[in-house]
PyMOL Python script that loads the backbone (N, CA, C, O; Angstrom):
from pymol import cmd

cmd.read_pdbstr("""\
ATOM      1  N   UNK A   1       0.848  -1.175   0.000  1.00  0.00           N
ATOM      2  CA  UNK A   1       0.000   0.000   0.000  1.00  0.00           C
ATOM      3  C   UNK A   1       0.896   1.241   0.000  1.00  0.00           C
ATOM      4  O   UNK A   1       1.873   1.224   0.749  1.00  0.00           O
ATOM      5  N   UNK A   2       0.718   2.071  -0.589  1.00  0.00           N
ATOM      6  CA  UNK A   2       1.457   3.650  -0.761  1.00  0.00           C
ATOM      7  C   UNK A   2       0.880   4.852  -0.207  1.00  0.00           C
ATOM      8  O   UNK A   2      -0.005   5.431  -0.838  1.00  0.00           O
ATOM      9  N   UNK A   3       1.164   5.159   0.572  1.00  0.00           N
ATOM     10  CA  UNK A   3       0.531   6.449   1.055  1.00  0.00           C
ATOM     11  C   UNK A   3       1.467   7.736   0.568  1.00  0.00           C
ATOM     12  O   UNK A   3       2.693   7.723   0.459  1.00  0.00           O
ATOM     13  N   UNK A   4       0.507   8.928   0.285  1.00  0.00           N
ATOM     14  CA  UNK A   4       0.602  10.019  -0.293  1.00  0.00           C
ATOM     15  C   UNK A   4       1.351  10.588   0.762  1.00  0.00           C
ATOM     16  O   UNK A   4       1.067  10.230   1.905  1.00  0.00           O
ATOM     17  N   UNK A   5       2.954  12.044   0.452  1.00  0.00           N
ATOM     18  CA  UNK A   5       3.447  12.428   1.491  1.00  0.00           C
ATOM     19  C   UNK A   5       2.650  13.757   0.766  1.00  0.00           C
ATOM     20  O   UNK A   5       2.285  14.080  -0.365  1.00  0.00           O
ATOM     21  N   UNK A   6       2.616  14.323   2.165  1.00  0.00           N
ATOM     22  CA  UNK A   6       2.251  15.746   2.356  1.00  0.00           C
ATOM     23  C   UNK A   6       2.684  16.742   1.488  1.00  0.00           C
ATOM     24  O   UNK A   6       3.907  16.643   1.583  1.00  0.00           O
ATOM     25  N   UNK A   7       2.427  17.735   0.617  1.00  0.00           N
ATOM     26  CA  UNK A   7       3.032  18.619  -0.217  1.00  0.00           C
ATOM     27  C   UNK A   7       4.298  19.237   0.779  1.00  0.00           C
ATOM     28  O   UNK A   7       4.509  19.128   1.987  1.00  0.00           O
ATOM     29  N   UNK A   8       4.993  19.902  -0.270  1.00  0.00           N
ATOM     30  CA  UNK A   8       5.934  20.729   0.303  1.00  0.00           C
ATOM     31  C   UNK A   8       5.536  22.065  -0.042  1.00  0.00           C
ATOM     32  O   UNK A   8       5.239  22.453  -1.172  1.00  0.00           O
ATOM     33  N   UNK A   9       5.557  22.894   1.258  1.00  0.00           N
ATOM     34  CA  UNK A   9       4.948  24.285   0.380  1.00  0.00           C
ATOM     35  C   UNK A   9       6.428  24.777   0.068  1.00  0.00           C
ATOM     36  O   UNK A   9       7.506  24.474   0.579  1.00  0.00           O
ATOM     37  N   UNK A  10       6.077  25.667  -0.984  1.00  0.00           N
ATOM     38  CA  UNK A  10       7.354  26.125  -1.598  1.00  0.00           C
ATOM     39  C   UNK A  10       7.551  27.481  -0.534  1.00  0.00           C
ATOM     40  O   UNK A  10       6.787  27.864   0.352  1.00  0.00           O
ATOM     41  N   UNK A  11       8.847  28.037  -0.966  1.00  0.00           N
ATOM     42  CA  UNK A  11       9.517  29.035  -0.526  1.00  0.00           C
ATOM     43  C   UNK A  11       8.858  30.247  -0.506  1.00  0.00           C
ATOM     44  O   UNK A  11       8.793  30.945   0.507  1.00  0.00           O
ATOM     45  N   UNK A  12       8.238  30.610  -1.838  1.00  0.00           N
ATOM     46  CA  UNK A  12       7.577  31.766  -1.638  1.00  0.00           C
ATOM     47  C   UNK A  12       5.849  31.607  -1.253  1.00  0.00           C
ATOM     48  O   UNK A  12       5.123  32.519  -1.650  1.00  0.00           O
ATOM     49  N   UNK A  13       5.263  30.528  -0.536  1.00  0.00           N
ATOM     50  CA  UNK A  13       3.840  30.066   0.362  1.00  0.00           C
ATOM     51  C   UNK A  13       4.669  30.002   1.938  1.00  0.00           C
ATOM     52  O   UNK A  13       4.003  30.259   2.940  1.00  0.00           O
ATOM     53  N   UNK A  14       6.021  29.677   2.061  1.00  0.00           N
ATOM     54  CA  UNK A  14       6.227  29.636   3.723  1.00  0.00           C
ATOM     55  C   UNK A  14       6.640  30.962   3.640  1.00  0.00           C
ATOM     56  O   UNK A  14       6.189  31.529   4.635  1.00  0.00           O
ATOM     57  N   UNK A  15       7.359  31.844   2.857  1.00  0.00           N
ATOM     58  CA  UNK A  15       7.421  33.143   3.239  1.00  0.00           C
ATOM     59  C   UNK A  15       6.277  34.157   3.316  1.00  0.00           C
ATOM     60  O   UNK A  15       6.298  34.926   4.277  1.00  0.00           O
ATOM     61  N   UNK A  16       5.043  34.282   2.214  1.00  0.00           N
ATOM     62  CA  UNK A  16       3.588  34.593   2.499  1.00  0.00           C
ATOM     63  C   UNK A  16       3.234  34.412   3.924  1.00  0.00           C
ATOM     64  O   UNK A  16       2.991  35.366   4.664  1.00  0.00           O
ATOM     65  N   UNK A  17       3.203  32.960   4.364  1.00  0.00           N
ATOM     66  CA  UNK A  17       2.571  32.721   5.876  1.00  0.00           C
ATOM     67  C   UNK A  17       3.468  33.652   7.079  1.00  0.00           C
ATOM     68  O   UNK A  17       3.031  34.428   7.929  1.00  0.00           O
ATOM     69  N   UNK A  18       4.610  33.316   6.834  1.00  0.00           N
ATOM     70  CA  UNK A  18       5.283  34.184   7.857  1.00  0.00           C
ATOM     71  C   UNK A  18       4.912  35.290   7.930  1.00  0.00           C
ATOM     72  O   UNK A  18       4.522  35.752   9.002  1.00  0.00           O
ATOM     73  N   UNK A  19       4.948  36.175   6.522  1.00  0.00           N
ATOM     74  CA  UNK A  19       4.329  37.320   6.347  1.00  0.00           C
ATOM     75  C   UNK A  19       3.132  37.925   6.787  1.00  0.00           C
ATOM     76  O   UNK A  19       3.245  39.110   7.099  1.00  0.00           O
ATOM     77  N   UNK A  20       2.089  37.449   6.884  1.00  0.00           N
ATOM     78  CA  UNK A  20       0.518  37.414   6.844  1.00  0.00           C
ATOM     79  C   UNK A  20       0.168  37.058   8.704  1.00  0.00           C
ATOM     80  O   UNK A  20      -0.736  37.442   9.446  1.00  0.00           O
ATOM     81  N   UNK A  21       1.515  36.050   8.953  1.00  0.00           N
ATOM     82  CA  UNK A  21       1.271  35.898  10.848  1.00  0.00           C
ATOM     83  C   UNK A  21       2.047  37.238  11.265  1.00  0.00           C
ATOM     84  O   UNK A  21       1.466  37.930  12.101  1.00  0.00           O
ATOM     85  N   UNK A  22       3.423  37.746  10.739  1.00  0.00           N
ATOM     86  CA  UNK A  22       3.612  38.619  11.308  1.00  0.00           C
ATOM     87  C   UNK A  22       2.976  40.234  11.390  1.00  0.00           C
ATOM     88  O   UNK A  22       3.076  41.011  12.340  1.00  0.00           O
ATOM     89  N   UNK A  23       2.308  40.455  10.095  1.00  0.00           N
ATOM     90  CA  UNK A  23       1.370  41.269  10.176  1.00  0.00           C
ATOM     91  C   UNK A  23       0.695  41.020  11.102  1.00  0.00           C
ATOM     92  O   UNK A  23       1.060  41.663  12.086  1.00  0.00           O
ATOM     93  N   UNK A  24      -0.408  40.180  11.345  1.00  0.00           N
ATOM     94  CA  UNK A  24      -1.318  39.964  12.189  1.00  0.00           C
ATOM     95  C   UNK A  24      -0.815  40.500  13.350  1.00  0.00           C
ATOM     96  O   UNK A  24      -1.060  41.619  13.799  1.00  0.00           O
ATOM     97  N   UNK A  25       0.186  39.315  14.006  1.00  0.00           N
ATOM     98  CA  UNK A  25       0.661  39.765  15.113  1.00  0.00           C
ATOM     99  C   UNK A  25       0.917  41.841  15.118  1.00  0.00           C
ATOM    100  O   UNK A  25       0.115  42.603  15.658  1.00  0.00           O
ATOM    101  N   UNK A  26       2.019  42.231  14.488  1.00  0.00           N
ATOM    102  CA  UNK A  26       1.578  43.926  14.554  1.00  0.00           C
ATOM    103  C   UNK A  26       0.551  44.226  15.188  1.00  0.00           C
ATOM    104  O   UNK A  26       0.594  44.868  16.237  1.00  0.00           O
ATOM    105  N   UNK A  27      -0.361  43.868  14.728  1.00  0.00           N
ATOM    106  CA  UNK A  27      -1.761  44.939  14.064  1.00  0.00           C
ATOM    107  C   UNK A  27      -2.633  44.393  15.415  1.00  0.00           C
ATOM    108  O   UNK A  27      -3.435  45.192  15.898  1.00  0.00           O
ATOM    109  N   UNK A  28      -2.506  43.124  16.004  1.00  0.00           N
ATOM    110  CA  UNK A  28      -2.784  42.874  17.506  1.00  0.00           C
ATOM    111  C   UNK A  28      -2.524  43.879  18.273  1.00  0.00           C
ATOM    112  O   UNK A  28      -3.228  44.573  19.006  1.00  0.00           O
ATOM    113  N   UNK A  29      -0.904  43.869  17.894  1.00  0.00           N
ATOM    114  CA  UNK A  29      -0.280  44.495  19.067  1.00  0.00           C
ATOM    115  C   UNK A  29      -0.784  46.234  19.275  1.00  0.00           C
ATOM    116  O   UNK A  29      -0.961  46.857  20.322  1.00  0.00           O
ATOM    117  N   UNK A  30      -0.899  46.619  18.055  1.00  0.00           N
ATOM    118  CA  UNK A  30      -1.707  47.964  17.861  1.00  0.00           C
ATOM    119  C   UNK A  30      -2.695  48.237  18.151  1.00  0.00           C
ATOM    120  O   UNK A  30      -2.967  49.435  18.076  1.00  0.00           O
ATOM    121  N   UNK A  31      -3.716  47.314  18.618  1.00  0.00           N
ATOM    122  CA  UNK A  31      -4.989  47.891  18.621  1.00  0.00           C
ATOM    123  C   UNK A  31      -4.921  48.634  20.216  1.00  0.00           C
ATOM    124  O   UNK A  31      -3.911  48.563  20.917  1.00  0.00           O
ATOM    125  N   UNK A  32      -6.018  49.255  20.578  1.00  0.00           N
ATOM    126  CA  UNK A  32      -6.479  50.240  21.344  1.00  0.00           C
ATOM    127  C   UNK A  32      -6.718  49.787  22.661  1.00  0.00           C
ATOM    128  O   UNK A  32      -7.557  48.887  22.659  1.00  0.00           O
ATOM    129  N   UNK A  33      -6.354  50.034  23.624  1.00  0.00           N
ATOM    130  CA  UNK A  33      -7.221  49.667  25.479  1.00  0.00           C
ATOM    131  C   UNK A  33      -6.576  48.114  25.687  1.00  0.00           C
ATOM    132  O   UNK A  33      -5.365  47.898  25.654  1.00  0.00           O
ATOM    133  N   UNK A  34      -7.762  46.912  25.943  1.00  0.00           N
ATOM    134  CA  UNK A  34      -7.439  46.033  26.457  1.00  0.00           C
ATOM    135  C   UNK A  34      -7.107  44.560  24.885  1.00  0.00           C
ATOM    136  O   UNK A  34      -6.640  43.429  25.019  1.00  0.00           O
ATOM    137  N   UNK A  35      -7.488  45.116  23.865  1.00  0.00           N
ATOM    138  CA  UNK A  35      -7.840  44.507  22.756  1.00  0.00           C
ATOM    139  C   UNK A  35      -6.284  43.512  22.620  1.00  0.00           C
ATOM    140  O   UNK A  35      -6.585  42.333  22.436  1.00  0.00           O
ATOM    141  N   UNK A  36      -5.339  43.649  22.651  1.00  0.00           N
ATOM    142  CA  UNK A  36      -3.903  42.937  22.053  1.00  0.00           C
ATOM    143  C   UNK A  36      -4.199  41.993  23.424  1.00  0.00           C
ATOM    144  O   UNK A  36      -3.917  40.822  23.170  1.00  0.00           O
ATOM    145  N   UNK A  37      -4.730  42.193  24.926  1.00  0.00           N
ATOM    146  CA  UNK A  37      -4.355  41.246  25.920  1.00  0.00           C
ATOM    147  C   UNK A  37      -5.879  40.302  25.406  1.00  0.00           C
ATOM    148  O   UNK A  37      -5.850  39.097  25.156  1.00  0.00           O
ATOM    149  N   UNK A  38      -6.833  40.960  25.351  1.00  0.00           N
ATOM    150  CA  UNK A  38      -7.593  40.139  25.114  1.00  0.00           C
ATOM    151  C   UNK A  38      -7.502  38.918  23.865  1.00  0.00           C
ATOM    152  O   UNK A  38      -7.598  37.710  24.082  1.00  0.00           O
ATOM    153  N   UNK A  39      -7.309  39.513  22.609  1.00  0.00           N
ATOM    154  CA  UNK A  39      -7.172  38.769  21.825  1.00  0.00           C
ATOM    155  C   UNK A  39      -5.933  37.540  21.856  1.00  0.00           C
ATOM    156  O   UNK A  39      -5.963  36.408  21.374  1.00  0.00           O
ATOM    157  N   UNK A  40      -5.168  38.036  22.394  1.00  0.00           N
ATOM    158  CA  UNK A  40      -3.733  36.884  22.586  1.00  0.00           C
ATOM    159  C   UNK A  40      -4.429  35.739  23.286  1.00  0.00           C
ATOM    160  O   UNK A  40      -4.565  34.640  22.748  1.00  0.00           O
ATOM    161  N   UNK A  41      -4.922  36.060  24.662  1.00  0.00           N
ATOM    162  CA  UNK A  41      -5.788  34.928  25.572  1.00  0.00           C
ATOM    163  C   UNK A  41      -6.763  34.279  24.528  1.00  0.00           C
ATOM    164  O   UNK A  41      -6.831  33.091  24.842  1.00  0.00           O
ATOM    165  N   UNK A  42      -7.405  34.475  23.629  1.00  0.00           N
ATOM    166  CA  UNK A  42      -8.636  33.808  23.162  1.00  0.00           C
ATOM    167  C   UNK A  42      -7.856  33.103  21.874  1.00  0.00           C
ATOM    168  O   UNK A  42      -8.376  32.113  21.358  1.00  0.00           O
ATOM    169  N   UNK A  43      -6.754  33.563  21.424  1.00  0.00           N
ATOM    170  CA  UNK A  43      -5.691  32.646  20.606  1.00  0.00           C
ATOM    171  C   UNK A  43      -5.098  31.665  21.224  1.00  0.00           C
ATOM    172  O   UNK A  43      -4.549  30.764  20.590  1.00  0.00           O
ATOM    173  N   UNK A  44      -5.131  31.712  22.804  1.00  0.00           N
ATOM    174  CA  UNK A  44      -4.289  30.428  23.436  1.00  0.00           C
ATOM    175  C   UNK A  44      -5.016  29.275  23.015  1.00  0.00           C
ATOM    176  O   UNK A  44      -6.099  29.389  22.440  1.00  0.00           O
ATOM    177  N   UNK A  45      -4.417  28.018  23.298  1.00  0.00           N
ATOM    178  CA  UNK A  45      -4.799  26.707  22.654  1.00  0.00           C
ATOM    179  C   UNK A  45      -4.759  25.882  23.937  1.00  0.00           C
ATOM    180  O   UNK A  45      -3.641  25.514  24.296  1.00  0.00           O
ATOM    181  N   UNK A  46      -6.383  25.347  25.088  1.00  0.00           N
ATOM    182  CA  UNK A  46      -7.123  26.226  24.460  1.00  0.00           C
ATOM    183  C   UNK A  46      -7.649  27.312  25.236  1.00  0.00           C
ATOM    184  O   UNK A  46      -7.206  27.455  26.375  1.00  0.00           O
ATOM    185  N   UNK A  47      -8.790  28.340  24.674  1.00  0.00           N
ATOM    186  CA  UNK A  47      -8.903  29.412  24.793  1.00  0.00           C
ATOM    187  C   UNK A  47      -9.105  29.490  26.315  1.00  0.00           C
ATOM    188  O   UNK A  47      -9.621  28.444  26.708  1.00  0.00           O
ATOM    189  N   UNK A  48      -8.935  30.142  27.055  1.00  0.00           N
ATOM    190  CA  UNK A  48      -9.332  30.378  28.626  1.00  0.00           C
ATOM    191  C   UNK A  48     -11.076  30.758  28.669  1.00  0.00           C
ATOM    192  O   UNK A  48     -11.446  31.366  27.664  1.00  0.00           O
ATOM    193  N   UNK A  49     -11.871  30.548  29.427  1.00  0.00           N
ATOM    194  CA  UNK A  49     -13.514  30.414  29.616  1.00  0.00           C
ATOM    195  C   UNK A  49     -13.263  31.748  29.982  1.00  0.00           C
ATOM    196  O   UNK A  49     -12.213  32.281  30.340  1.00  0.00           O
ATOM    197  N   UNK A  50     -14.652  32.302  29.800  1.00  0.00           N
ATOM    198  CA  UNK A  50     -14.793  33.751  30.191  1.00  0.00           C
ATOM    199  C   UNK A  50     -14.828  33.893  32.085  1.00  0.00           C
ATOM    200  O   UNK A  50     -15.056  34.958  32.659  1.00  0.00           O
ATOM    201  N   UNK A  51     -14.702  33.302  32.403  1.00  0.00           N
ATOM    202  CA  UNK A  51     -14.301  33.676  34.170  1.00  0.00           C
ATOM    203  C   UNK A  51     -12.788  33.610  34.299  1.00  0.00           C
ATOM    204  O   UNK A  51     -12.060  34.325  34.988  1.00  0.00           O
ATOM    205  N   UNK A  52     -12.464  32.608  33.495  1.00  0.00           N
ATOM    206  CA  UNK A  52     -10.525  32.956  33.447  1.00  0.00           C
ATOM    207  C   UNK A  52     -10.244  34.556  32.984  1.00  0.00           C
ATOM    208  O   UNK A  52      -9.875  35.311  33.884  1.00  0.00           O
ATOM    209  N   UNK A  53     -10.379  35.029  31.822  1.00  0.00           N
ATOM    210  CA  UNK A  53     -10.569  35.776  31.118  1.00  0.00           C
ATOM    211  C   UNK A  53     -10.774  37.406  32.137  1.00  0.00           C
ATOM    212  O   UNK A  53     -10.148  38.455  32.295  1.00  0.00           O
ATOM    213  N   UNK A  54     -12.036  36.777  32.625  1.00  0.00           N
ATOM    214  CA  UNK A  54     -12.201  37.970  33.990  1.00  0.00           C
ATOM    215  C   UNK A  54     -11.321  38.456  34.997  1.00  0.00           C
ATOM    216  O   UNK A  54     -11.101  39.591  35.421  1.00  0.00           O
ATOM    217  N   UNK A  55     -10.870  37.334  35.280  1.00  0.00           N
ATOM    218  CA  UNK A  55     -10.203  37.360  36.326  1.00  0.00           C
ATOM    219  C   UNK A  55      -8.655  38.065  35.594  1.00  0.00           C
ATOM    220  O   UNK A  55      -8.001  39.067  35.882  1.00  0.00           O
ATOM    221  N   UNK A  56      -8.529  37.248  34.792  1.00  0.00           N
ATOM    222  CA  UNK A  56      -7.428  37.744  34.318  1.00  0.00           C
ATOM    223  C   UNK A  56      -6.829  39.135  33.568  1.00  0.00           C
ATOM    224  O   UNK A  56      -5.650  39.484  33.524  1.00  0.00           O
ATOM    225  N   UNK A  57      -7.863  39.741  33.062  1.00  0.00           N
ATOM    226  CA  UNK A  57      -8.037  40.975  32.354  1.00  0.00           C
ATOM    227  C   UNK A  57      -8.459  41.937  33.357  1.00  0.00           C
ATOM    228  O   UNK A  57      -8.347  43.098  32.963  1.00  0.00           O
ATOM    229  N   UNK A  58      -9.104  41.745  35.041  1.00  0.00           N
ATOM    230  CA  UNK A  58      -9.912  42.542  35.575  1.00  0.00           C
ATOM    231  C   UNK A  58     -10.941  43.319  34.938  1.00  0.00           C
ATOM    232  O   UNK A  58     -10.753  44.535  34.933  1.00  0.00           O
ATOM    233  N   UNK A  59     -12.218  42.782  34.283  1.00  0.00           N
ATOM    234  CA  UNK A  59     -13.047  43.207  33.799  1.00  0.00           C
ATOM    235  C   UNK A  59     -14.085  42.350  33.944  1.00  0.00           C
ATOM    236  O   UNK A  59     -13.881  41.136  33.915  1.00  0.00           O
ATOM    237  N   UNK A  60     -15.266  42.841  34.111  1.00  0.00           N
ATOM    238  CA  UNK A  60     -16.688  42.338  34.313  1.00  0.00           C
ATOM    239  C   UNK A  60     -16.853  41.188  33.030  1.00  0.00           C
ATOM    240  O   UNK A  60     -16.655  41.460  31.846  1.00  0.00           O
ATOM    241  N   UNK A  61     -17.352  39.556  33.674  1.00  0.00           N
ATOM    242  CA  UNK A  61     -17.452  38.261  32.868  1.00  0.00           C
ATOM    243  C   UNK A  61     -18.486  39.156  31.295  1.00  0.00           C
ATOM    244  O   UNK A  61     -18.337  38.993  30.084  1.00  0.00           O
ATOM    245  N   UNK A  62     -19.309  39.915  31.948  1.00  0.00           N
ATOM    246  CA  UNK A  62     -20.703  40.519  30.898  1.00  0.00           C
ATOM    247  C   UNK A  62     -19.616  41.581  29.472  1.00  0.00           C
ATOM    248  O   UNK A  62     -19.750  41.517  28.250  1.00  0.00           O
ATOM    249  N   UNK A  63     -18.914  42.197  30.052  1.00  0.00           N
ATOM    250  CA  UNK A  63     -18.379  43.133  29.157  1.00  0.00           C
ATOM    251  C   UNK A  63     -17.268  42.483  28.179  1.00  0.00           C
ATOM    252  O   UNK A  63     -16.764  43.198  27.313  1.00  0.00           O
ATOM    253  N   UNK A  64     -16.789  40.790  28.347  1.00  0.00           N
ATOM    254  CA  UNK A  64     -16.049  40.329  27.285  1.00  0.00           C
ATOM    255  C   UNK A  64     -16.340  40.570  25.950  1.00  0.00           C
ATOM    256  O   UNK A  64     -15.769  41.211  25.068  1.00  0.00           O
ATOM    257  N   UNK A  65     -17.876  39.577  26.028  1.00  0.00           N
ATOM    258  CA  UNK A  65     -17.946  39.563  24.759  1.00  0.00           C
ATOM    259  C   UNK A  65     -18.665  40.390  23.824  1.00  0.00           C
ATOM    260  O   UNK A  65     -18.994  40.129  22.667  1.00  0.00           O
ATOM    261  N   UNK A  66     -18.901  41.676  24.671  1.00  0.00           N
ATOM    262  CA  UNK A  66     -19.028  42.871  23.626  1.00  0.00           C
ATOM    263  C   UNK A  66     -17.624  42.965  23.406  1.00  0.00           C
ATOM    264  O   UNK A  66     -17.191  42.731  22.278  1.00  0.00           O
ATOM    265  N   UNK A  67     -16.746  43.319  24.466  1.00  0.00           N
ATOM    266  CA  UNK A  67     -15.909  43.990  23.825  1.00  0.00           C
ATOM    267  C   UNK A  67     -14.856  43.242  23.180  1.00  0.00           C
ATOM    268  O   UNK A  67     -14.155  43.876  22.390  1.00  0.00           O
ATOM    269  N   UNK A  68     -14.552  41.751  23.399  1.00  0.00           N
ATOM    270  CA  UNK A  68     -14.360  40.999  21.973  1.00  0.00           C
ATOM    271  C   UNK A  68     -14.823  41.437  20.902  1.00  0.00           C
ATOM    272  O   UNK A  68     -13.922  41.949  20.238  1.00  0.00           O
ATOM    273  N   UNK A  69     -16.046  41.492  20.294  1.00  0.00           N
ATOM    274  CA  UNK A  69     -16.653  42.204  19.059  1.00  0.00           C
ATOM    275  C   UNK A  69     -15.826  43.350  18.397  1.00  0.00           C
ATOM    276  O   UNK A  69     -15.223  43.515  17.336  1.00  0.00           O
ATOM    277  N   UNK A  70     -16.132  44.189  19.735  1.00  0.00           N
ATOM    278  CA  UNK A  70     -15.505  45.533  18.938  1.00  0.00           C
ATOM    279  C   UNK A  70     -14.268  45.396  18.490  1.00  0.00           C
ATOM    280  O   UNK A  70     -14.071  45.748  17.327  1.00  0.00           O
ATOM    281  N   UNK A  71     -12.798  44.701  19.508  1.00  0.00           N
ATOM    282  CA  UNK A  71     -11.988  43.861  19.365  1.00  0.00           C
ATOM    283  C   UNK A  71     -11.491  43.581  18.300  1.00  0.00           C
ATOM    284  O   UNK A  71     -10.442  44.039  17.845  1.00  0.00           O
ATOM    285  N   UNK A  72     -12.433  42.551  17.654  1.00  0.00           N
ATOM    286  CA  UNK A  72     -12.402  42.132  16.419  1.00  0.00           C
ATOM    287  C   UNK A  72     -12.625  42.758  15.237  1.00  0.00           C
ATOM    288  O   UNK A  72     -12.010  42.444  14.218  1.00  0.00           O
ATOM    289  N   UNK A  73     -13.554  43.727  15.277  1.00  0.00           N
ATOM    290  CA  UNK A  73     -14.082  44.596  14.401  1.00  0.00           C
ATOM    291  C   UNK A  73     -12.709  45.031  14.286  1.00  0.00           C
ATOM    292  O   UNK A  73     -11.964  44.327  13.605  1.00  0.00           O
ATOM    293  N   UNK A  74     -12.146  46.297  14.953  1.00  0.00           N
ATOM    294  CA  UNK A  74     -11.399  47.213  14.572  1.00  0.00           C
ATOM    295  C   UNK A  74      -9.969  46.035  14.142  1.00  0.00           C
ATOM    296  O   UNK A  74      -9.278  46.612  13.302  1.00  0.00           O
ATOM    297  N   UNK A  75      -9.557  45.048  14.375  1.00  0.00           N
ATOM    298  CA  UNK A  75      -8.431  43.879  14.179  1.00  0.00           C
ATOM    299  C   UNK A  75      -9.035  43.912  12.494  1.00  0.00           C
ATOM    300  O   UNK A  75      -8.194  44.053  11.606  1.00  0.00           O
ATOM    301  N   UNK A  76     -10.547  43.773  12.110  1.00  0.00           N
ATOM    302  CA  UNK A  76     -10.469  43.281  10.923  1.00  0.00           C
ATOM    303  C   UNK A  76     -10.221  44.526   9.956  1.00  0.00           C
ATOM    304  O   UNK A  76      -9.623  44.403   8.887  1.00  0.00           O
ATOM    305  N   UNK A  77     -10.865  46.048  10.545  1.00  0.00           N
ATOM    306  CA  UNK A  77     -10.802  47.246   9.686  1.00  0.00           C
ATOM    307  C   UNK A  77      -9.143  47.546   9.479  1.00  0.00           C
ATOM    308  O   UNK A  77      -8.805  47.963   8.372  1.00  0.00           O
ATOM    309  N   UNK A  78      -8.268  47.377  10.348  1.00  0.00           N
ATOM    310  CA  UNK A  78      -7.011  47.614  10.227  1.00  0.00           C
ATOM    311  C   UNK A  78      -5.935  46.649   9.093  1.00  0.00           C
ATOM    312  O   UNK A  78      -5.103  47.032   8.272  1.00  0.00           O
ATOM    313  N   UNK A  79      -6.297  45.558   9.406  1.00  0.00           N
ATOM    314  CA  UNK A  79      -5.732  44.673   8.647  1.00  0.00           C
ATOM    315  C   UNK A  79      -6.493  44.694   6.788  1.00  0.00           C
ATOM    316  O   UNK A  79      -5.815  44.419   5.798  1.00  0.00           O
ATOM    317  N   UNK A  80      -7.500  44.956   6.757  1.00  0.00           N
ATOM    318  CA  UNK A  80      -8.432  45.412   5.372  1.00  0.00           C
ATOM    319  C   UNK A  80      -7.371  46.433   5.134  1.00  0.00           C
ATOM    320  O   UNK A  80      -6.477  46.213   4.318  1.00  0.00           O
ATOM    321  N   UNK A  81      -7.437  47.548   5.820  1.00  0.00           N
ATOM    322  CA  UNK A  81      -6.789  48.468   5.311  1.00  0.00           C
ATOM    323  C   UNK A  81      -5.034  48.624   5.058  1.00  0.00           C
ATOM    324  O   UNK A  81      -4.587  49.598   4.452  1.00  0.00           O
ATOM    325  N   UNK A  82      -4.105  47.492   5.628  1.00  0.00           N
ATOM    326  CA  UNK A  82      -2.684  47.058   5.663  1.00  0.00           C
ATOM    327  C   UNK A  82      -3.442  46.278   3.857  1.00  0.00           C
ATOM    328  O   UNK A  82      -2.956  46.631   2.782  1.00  0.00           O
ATOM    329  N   UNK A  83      -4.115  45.694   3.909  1.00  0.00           N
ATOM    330  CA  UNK A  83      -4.207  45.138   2.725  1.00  0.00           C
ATOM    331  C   UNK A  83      -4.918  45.607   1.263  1.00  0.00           C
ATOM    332  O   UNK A  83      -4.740  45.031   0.189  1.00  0.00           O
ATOM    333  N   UNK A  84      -5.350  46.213   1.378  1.00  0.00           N
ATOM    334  CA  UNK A  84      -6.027  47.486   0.494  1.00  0.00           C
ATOM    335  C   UNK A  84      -5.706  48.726   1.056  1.00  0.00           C
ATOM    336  O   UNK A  84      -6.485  49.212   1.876  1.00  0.00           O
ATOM    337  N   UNK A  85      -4.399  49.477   0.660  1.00  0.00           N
ATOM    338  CA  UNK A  85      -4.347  50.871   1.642  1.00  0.00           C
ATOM    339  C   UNK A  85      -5.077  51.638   0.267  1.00  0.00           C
ATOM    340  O   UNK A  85      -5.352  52.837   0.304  1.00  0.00           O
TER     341      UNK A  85
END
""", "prot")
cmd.dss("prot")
cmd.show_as("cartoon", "prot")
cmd.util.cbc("prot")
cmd.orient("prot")
């Protein structure tokens, strides 16, 4: 029996990815108030429950996941705009 090996991504797809994580990362690190601590925690693997989260951020369990949203929102308007300036 023969099993298929995994592609190799080429040189210029592992340099893209590097590219595209290290942006990201930036543009985390840029955002506004509590947004870069929050978002890093909800990237951990895996994510911490929203009473970890509380505790850990000092902020009310209720006000995460609005302000995840917004969070995210402004993570996605910034990075749109790194990519369409």
């Amino acid at each position: 029996m023969c099993t298929a090996l995994p592609p190799v991504p080429s040189a210029e797809d592992v340099y893209l990815a590097e590219r595209r994580l290290r942006v990201v990362r930036e543009t985390v690190a840029a955002l506004p108030g509590r947004c870069p601590q929050l978002i890093a925690a909800l990237a951990e693997d895996p994510p911490p429950s929203y009473r970890e989260l509380s505790e850990r951020l000092a902020m009310p369990r209720g006000s995460i996941g609005p302000t995840r949203s917004r969070c995210l929102a402004c993570l996605r308007r910034l990075l749109n705009a790194e990519r369409y300036p």
